[in-house]
N, C-alpha and C positions, 0 to 999 in steps of 0.2 A: 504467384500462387493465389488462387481464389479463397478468402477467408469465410470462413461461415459466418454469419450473422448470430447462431446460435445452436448448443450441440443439448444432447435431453440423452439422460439427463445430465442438468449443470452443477457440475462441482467445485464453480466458486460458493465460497463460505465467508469470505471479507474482502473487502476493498477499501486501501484506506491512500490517500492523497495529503501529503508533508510538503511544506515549505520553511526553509529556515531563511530567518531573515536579520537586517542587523537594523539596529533605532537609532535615536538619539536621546527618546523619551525614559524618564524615569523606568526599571524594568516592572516596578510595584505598580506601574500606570497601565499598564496593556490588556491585562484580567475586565478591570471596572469596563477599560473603552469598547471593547468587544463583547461584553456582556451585554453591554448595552444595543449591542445590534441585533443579538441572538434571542433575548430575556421572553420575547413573545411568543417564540415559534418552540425551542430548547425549555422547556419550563422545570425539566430534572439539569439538576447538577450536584457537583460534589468538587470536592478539594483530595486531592489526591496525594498519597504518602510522602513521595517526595518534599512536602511544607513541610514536613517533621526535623528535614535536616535544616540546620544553622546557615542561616543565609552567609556565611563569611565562608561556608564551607560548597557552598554551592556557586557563588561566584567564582572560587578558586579554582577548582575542579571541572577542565575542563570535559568531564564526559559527562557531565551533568547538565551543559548547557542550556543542550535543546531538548529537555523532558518537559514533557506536559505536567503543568502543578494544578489544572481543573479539565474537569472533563461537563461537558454539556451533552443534555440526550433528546434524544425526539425519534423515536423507537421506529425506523430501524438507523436512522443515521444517529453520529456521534460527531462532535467536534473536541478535539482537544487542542488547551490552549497552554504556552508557557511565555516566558518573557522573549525568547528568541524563537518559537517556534508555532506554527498553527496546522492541527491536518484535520482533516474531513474526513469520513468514513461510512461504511454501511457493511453492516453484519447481517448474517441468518441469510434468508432467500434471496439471491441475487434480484433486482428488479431491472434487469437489463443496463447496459449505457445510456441508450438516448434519453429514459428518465434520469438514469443518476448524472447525467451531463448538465442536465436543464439544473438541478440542484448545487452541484458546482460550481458553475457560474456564476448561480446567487449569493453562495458562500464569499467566495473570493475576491465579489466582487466589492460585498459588504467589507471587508476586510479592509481593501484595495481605499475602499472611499473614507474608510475610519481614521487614515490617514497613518497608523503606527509607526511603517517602516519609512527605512530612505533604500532600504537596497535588498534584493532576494538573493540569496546567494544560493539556494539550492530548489528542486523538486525534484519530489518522488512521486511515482506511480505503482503500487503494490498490487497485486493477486494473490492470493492463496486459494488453492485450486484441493480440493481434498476427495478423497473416495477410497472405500469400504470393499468396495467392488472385485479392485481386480491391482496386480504391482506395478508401479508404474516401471519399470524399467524391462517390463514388458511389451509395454503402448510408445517407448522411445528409440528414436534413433542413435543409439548411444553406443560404443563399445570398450567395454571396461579387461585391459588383460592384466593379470596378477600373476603374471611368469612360469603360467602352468597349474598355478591354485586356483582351486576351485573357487570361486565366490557365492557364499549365503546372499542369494540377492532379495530375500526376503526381510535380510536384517541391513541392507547399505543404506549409507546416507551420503549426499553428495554433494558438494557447497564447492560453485564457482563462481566466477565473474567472465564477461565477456562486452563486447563493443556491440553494441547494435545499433546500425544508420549513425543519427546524431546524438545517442543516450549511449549511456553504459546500462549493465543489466547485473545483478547479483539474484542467483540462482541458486536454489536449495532444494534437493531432491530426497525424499527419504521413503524407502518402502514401508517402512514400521514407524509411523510417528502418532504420537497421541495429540491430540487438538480438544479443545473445548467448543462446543458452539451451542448457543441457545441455555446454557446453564449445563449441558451435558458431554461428558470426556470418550470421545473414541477414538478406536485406534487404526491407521491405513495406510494410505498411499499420499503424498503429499509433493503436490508443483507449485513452490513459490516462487513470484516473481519479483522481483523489486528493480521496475527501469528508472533510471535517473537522471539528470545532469544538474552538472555543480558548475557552469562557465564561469570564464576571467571575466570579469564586468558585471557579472550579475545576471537579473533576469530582468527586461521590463517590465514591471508588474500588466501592461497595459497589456500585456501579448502574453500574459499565463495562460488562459482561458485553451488557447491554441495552442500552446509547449502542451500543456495535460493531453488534451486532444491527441497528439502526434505519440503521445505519450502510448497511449493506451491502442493506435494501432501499431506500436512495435512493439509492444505487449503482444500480442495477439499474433504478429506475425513472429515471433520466437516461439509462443505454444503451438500452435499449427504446425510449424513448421519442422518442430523437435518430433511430432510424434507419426508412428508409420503407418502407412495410407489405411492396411486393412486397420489400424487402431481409430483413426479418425472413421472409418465405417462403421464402425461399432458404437459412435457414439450417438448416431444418427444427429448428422449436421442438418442445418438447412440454410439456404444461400438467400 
């Protein structure tokens, strides 16, 4: 299948890129080391709720592991950082990949050369796809039966997982969902993507740059690919 290059209009609203990782370094040490690479470019930050809870309670507790405890800004990207965890992001108007790629790599690179981890054990590659417009289970190749019931598909939400190439993909579909973007709450049609891999051994850190990359065309090749030709017409692609 030929991908588009870019569909108008575009209804990504966020893009955010996670790495969990494991150290050896004090967890209190990771914030300062990474600030330090960021502190010129990120000049907004903040400390975020989660410092509120009792570190004895946060080390225990493993679903707290990998939460970001600061967040850094530089308007429209965002990094957030925790003792096990760092991801990247950019909100509000999509500026395409090949800029937000060129940004990634500087990120991760800085990261990579700061020296924290010894081992990546996970990446994510996220979309959130949003529109006002029209249901997405409309614009999908999807067929949902309920043993003869009718379905409100104005009110469905749809949450699965699936294998794609060498990732996994968790996929969240909702006709009626409310988002915030830009300081403002609306309500619509919503295609989240979240592709991943968690491999035995790790990730070489040296070879992230290209996992993201691979990341973000099976990305792209599950949205295309879900939705039906006249709805990809409708959105006026271009190659």
């Amino acid at each position: 299948m030929k991908l588009p290059k870019l569909i108008d209009p575009c209804p990504i609203i966020d893009v955010c890129i996670d790495i969990r990782f494991e150290t050896n370094l004090p967890l209190e040490a990771i914030f300062g080391m990474l600030y330090a690479c960021f502190r010129d470019e990120y000049t907004e930050h903040e400390k975020l709720p989660i410092n509120q809870i009792p570190e004895e309670i946060r080390i225990i507790d493993k679903n707290l592991w990998f939460q970001p405890h600061y967040r850094l800004k530089s308007d429209p990207f965002v990094i957030n950082i925790g003792p096990r965890s760092i991801s990247f992001g950019q909100t509000g108007d999509y500026v395409g990949w090949d800029d937000l790629f060129i940004k990634i790599k500087d990120v991760f690179e800085k990261v990579t050369n700061a020296g924290i981890y010894n081992n990546v054990s996970r990446m994510g590659l996220r979309y959130i796809n949003f529109s006002k417009e029209y249901n997405i289970f409309d614009f999908l190749n999807i067929n949902l039966d309920a043993q003869g019931y009718d379905l409100d598909m104005n009110q469905t939400h749809l949450s699965s997982s699936i294998i794609s190439g060498d990732f996994n993909a968790r996929l969240n579909l909702a006709s009626n969902a409310t988002v915030t973007s830009k300081n403002t709450s609306k309500t619509g049609s919503l295609f989240d993507i979240d592709v991943y891999t968690e491999p035995d051994g790790g990730i070489d850190p040296a070879s992230l740059s290209e996992i993201i990359d691979a990341a973000h065309l099976e990305e792209k090749k599950i949205f295309f690919g879900m939705l039906k030709p006249e709805a990809l017409k409708n959105l006026n692609p271009q190659y």
